[in-house]
C-alpha positions as CSV (number, residue, x, y, z in Angstrom):
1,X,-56.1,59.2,11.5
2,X,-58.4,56.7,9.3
3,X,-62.0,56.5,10.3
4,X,-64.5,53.7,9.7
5,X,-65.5,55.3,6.9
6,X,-61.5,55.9,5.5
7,X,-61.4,52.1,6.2
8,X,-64.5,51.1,4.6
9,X,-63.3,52.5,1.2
10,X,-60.0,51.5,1.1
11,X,-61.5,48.2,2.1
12,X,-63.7,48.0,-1.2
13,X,-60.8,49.7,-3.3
14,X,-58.0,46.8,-2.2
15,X,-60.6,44.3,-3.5
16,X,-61.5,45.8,-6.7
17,X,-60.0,49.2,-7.7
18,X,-62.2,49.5,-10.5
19,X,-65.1,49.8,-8.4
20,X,-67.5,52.7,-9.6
21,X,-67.0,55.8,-8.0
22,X,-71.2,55.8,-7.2
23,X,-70.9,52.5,-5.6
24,X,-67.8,52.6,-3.4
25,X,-70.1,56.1,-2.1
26,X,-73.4,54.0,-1.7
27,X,-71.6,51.5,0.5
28,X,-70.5,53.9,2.5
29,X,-73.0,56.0,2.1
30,X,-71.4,59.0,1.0
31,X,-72.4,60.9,-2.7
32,X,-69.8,60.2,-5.1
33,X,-68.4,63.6,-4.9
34,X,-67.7,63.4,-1.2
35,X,-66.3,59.8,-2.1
36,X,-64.0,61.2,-4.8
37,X,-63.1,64.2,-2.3
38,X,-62.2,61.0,0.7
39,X,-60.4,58.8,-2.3
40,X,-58.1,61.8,-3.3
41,X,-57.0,62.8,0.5
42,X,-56.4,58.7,1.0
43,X,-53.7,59.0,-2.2
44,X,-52.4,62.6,-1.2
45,X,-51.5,61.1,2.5
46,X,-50.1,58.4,1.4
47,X,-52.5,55.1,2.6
48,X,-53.2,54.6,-1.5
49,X,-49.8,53.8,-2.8
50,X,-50.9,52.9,-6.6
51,X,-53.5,50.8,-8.8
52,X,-52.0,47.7,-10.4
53,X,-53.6,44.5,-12.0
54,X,-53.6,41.2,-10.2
55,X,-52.1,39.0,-13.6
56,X,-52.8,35.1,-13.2
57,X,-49.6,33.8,-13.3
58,X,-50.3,30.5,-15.0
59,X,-51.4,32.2,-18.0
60,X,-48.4,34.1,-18.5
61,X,-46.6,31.3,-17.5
62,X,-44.8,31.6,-14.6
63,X,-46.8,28.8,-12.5
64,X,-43.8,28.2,-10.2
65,X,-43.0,29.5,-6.9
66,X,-39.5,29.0,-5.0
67,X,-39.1,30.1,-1.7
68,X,-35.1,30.7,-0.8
69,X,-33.7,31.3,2.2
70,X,-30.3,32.9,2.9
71,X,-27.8,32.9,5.9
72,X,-25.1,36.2,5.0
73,X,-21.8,35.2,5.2
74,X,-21.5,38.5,6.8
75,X,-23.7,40.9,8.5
76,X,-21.7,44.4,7.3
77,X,-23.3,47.4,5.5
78,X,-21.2,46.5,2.2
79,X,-22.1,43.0,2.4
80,X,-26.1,44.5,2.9
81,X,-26.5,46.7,0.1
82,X,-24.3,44.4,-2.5
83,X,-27.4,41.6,-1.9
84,X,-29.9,44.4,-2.1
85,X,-28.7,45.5,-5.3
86,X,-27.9,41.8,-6.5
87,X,-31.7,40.8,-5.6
88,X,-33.3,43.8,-7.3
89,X,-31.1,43.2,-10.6
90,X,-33.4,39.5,-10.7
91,X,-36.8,40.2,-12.1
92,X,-37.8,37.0,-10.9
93,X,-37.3,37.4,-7.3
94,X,-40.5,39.4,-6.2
95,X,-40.0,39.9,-2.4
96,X,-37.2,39.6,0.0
97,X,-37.6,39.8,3.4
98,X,-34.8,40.6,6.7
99,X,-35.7,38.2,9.2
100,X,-34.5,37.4,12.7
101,X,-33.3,34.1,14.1
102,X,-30.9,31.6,12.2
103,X,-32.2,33.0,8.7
104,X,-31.5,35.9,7.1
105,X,-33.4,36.5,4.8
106,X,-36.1,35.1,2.4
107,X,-37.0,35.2,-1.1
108,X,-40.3,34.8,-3.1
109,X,-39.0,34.2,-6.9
110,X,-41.6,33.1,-9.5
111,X,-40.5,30.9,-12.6
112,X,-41.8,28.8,-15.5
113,X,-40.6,26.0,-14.4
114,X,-38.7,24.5,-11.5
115,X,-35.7,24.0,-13.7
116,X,-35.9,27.8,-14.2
117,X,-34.4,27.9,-10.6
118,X,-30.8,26.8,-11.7
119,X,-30.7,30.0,-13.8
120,X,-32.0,32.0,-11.1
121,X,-29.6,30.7,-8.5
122,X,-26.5,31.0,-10.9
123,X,-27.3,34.4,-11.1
124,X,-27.6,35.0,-7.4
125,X,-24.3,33.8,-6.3
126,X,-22.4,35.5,-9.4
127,X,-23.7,38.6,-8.1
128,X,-23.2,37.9,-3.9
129,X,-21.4,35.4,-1.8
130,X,-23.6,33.9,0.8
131,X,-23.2,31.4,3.4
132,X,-25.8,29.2,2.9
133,X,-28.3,29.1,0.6
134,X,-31.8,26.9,0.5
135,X,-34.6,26.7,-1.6
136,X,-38.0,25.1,-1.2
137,X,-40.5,24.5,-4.2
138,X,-44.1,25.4,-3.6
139,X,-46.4,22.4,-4.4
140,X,-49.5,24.0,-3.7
141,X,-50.8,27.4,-2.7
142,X,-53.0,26.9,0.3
143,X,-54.2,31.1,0.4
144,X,-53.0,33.6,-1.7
145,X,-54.6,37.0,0.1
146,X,-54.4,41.0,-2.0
147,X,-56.5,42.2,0.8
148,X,-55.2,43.6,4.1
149,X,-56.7,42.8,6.8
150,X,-58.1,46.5,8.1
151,X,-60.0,45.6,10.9
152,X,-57.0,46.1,12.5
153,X,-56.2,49.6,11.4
154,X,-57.0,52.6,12.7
């Protein structure tokens, strides 16, 4: 069970994990010892998965987001894991998500360029037959959030 404390550090370490040891303790008033001792149980059980950097996508140049939804031509346990393994074989598709209602699922694929999508979308349906298949092209990120919201954990 996390405590306020628990909370507290994982709340400073979601925002920054490069914090200093001594000042993730001082705002939670803890030495750094007993900070490092409360950082290694968060990893051991778990709540601290890994430490990755955030990379602005425009720099590296992949500016473009497409959201894609999918309605399975199928709902069976072959039909499942061929479009898990067909997703994860695309680098550019970062998330998909199972959802309920007339949807099946959604993807999250980043690109250079909207005309990257074609590619992208080729690849998809050489790997998978799908019943329908929709994409929407992000004109403008409204909020982009790292940070979970932990006021609600406990």
């Amino acid at each position: 069970m996390l405590n306020s404390r628990d909370l507290a550090i994982l709340d400073i370490l979601q925002r920054d994990s490069e914090t200093p040891l001594a000042e993730v303790g001082a705002r939670v008033h803890l030495s750094p010892s007993a900070c490092s001792r409360r950082i290694a149980h968060l990893r051991e059980a778990g709540y601290i998965k890994r430490n990755v950097a955030v990379i602005d996508r425009a720099k590296v140049g992949l500016p473009t987001t497409v959201f894609v939804t999918v309605s399975a031509r199928t709902h069976s346990a072959a039909w499942t894991e061929q479009f898990r393994q067909a997703v994860a074989q695309i680098p550019e598709v970062m998330e998909v998500y199972r959802l309920t209602g007339s949807i099946d699922y959604l993807l999250r694929i980043v690109l250079p360029s909207v005309d990257d999508y074609d590619r992208v979308y080729k690849a998809l349906v050489a790997r998978i037959e799908m019943n329908v298949v929709c994409a929407s092209i992000v004109m403008e990120t409204v909020k982009s959030a790292e940070s979970l919201p932990l006021h609600h954990a406990g």
